[in-house]
C-alpha positions as CSV (number, residue, x, y, z in Angstrom):
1,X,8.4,-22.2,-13.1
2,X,6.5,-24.7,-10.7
3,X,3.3,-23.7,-10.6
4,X,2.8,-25.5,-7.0
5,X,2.9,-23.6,-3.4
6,X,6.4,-24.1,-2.1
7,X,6.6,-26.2,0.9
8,X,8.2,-24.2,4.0
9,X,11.3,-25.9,5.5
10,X,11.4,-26.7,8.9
11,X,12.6,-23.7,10.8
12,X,10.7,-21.1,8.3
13,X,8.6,-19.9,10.8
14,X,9.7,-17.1,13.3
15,X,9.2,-17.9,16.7
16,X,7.0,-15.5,18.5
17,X,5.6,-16.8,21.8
18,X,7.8,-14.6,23.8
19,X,6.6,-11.7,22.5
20,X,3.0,-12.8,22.6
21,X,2.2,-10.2,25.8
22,X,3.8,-7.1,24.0
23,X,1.8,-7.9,21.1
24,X,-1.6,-7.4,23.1
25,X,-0.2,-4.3,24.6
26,X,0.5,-3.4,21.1
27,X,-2.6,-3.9,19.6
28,X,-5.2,-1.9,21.8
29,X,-6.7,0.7,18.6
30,X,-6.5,4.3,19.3
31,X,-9.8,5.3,18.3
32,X,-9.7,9.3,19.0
33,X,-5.6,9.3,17.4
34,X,-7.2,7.7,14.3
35,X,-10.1,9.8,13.4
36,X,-8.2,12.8,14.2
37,X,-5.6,11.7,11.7
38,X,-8.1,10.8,9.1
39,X,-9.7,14.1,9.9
40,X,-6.6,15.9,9.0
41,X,-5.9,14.1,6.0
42,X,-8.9,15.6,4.6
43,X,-8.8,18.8,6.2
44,X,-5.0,19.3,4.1
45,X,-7.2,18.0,0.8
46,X,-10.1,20.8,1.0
47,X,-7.7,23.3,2.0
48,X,-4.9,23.1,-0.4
49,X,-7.9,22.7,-3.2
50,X,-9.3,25.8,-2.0
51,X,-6.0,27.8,-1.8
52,X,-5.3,26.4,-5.1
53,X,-8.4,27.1,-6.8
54,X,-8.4,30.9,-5.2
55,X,-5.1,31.6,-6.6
56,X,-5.4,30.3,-9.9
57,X,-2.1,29.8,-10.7
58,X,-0.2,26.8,-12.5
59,X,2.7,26.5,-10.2
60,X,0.4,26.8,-7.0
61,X,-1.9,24.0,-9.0
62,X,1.1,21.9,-8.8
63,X,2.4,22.4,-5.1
64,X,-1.2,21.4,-4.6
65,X,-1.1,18.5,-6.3
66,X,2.0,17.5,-4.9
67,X,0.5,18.3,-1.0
68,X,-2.2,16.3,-2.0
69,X,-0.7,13.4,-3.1
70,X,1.3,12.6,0.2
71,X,-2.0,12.5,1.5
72,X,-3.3,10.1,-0.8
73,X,-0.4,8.2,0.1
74,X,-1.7,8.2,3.7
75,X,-5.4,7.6,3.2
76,X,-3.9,4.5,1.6
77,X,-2.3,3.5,4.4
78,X,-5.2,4.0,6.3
79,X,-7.3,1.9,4.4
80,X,-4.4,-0.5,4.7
81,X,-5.2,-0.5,8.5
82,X,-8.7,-0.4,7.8
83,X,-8.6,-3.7,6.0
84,X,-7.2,-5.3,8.8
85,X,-9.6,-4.0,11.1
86,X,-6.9,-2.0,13.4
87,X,-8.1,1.9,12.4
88,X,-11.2,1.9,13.8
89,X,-11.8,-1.0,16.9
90,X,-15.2,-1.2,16.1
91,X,-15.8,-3.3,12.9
92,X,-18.6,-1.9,11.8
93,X,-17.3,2.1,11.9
94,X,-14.0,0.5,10.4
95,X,-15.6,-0.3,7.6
96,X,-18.0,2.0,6.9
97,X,-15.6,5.0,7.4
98,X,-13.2,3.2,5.4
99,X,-14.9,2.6,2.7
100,X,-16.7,6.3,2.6
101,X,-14.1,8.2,3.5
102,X,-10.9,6.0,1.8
103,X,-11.5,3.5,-0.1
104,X,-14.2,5.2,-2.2
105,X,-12.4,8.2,-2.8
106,X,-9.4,5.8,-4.2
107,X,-11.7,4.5,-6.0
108,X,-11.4,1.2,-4.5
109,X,-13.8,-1.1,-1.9
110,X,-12.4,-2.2,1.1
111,X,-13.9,-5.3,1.2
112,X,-12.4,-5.8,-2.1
113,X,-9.1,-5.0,-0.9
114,X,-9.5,-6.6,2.3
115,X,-10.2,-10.1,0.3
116,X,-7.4,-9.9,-1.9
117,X,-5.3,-8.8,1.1
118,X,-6.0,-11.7,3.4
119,X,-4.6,-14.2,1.0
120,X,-1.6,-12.3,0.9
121,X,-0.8,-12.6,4.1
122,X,-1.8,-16.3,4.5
123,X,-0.2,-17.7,1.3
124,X,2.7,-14.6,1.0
125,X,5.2,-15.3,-1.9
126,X,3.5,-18.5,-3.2
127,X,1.5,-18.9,-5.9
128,X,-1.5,-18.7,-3.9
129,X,-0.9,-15.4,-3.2
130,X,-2.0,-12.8,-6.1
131,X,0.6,-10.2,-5.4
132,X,3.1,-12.9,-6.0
133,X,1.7,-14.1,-9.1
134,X,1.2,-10.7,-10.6
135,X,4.9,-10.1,-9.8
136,X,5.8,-13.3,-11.9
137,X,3.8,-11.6,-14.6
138,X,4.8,-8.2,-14.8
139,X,8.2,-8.0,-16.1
140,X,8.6,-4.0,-14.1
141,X,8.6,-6.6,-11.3
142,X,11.5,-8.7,-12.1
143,X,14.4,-8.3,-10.4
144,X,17.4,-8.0,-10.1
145,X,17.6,-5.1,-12.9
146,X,21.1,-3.6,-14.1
147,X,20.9,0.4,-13.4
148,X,20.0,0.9,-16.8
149,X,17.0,-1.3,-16.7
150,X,16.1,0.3,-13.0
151,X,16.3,3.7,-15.0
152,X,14.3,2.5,-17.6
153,X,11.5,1.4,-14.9
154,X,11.4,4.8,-12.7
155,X,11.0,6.9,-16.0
156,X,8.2,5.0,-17.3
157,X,6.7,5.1,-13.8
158,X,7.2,8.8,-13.7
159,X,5.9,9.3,-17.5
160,X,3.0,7.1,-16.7
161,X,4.2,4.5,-19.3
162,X,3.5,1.7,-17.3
163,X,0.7,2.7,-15.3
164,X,-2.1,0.1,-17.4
165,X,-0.2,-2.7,-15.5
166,X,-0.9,-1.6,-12.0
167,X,-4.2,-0.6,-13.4
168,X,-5.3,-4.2,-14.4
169,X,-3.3,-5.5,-11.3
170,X,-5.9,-3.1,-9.0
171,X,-8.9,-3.9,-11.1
172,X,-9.8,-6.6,-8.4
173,X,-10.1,-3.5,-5.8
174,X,-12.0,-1.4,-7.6
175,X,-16.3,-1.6,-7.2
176,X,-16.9,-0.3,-10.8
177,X,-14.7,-3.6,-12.1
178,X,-16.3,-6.1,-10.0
179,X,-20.0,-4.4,-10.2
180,X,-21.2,-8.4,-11.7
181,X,-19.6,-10.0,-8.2
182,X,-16.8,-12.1,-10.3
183,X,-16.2,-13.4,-6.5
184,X,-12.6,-13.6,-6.6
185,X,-10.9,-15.0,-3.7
186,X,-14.1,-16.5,-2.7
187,X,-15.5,-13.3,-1.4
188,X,-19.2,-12.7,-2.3
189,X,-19.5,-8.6,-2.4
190,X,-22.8,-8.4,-1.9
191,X,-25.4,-6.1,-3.6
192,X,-26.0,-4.1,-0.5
193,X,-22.4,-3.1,-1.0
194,X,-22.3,-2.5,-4.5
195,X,-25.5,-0.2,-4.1
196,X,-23.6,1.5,-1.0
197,X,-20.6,2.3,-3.7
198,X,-23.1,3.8,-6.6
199,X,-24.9,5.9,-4.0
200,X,-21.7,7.7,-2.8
201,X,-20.7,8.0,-6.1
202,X,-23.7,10.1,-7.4
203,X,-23.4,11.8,-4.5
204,X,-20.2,12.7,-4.3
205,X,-19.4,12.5,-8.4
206,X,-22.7,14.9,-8.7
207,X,-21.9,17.9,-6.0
208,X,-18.1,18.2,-7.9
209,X,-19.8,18.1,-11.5
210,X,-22.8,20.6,-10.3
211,X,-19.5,23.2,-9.3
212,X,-18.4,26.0,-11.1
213,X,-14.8,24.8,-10.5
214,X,-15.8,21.0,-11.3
215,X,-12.5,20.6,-13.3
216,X,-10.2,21.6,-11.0
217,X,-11.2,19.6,-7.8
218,X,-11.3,16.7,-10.6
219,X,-7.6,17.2,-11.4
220,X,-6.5,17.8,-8.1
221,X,-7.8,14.6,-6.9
222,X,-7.1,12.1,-9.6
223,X,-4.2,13.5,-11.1
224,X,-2.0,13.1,-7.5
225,X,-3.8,9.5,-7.3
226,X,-2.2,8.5,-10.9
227,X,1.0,9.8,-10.2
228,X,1.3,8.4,-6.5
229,X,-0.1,5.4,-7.3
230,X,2.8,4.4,-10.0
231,X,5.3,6.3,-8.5
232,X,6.1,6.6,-4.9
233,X,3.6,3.2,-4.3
234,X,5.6,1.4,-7.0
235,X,8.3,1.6,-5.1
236,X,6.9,1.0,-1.8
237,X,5.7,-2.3,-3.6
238,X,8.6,-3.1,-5.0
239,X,10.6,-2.7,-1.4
240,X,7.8,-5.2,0.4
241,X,8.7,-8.8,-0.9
242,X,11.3,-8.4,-4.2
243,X,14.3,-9.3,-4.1
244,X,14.3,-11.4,-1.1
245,X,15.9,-14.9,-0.4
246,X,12.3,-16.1,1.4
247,X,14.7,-19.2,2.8
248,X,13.1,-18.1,6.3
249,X,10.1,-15.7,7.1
250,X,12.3,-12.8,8.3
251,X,13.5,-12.3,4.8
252,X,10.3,-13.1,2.6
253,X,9.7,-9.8,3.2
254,X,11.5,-6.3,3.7
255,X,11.9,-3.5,6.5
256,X,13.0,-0.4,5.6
257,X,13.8,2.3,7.8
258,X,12.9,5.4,6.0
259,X,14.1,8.6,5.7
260,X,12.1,12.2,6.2
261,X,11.6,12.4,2.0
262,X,10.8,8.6,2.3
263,X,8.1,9.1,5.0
264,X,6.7,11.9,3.7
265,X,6.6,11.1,-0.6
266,X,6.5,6.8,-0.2
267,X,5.6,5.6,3.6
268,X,4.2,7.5,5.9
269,X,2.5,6.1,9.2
270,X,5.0,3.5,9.4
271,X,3.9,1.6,6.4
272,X,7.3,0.6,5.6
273,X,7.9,-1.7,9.0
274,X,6.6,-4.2,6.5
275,X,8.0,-7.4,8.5
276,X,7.0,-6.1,11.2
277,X,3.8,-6.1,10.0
278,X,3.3,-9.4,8.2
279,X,4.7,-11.0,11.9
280,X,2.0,-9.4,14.0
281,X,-0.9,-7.7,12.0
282,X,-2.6,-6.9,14.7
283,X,-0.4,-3.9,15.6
284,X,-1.9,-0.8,14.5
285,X,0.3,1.5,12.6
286,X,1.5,3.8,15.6
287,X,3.4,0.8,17.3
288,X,5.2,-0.8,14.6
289,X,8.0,1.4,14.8
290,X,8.2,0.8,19.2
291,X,7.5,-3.2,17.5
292,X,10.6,-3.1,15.5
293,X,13.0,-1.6,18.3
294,X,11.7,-4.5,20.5
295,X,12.6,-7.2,18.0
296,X,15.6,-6.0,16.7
297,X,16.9,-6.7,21.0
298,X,16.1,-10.4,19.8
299,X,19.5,-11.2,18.5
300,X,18.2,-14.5,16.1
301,X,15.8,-11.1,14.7
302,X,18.7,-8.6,14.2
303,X,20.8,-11.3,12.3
304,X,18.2,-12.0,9.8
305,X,15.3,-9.9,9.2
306,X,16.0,-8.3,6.2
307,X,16.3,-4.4,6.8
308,X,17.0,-2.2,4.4
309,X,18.3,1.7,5.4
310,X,16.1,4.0,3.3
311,X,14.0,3.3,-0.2
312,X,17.1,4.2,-2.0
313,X,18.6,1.5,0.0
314,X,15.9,-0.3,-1.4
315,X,16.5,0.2,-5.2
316,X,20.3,-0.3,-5.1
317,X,19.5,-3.7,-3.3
318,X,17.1,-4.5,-6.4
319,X,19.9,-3.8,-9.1
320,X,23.1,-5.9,-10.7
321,X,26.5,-4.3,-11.3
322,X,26.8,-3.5,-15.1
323,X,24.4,-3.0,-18.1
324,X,23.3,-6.9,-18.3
325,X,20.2,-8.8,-18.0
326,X,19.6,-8.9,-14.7
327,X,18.4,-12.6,-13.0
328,X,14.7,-12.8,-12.8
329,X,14.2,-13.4,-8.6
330,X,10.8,-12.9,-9.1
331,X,9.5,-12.3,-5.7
């Protein structure tokens, strides 16, 4: 494998001048939308905890946990949005509600993510980019697989057999792992941060561990997180950039059009209008789907983005006919 940034051809780049002035009508934040939806994230969290923990039931514990974990899903989206400074349209209440309210409960920093994420978008599928690299690594993330090998992946994803890889992928996110300031990606995360982090944590760590039903609001937060996280956002990954030709930049990176199980269980707030996203990042997540309706009337767009119907779409894109070895397109 080189181990050099590929150089683009001529012609990589999509044109977008023409859609320049929907893009600013696009972009305009919707403050009041956004903390309303962030609110009600939450407010489905304490209340199916509290029905949960009333009841006292194992089969209630797990249609919690379930409810709970398609918000997780959202929150990070949200702090997806967040990191691109399109939740909130001023900075500094998009980050500090981001981090408090998101991030931290993910246990993961914004600004963390928000580094790491900024180099995806400018060096995407080269070897600058750290997504792309850790894909070349991680052999769940070679693809094509045969449907036996696809098989293999989902049920150690569902068993939790693979879950240390996306846990030392994420590492870089996460305040407690970068507590020292390694300064990865040049980004200095500042004491002031780091303190900001421990404080919430005490705070927040020490009211759940002072309550009488301390191990239940543990397990119905971090359980959904673990199985969300190499699950249903294992898959979302995997339908972003894998896979893909990346001969032009409207297929480096995928689109899929989900269905009601996908929006609800893998990508909810439009998360999965992925090239639609890496063209204009400025859109906030409520336009990307009125975005993708307006390119696809570009017919050069319709001919070649890369747009996939549904995440099952997705996975039978990403295997091989047959019980072989699939080719390792690592991207």
């Amino acid at each position: 494998m080189e181990e050099i940034t590929r150089e683009r051809p001529p012609g990589y780049r999509y044109a977008r001048r023409g859609t320049l002035p929907l893009i600013r009508q696009l972009s305009v934040i919707d403050n009041r939308r956004n903390a309303l939806l962030l609110a009600f994230q939450w407010a489905v969290i304490v209340t199916a905890m509290i029905v949960a923990i009333r009841i006292d039931s194992i089969p209630v514990y797990l249609v919690a946990g379930v409810i709970i974990g398609t918000r997780i899903q959202c929150l990070a989206v949200i702090m997806h949005d967040a990191c691109h400074n399109v939740f909130f349209s001023n900075r500094r209440a998009n980050d500090l509600i981001g981090d408090i309210f998101v991030a931290y409960p993910l246990m993961l920093s914004l600004d963390l993510y928000r580094a790491n994420h900024m180099q995806h978008h400018r060096y995407t599928n080269t070897v600058h980019d750290y997504d792309y690299r850790i894909q070349r690594r991680d052999p769940d993330q070679h693809f094509p697989k045969s449907p036996r090998g696809m098989a293999r992946l989902l049920l150690r994803s569902v068993t939790g057999l693979n879950y240390y890889r996306i846990a030392r992928a994420g590492r870089i996110w996460a305040p407690i792992a970068n507590f020292h300031n390694p300064k990865r990606f040049g980004f200095d995360y500042r004491l002031s941060l780091r303190l900001r982090y421990v404080v919430w944590a005490v705070l927040v760590y020490g009211a759940i561990l002072w309550s009488p039903f301390r191990w239940q609001i543990l397990g119905l937060i971090l359980i959904p997180q673990f199985f969300w996280v190499n699950v249903f956002n294992r898959i979302r990954a995997m339908a972003e950039h894998n896979g893909l030709p990346d001969s032009q930049e409207l297929n480096g990176t995928r689109t899929v059009i989900p269905t009601l199980v996908d929006r609800v269980l893998i990508g909810p707030m439009n998360v999965s209008y992925h090239l639609e996203h890496h063209l204009f990042p400025s859109v906030p997540w409520h336009n990307l789907r009125r975005l993708h309706r307006h390119l696809m009337t570009d017919p050069a767009y319709a001919a070649n983005a890369h747009v996939t119907p549904g995440y099952w779409g997705m996975i039978k894109e990403l295997m091989v006919k047959g019980e072989g070895k699939g080719s390792a397109t690592h991207r």
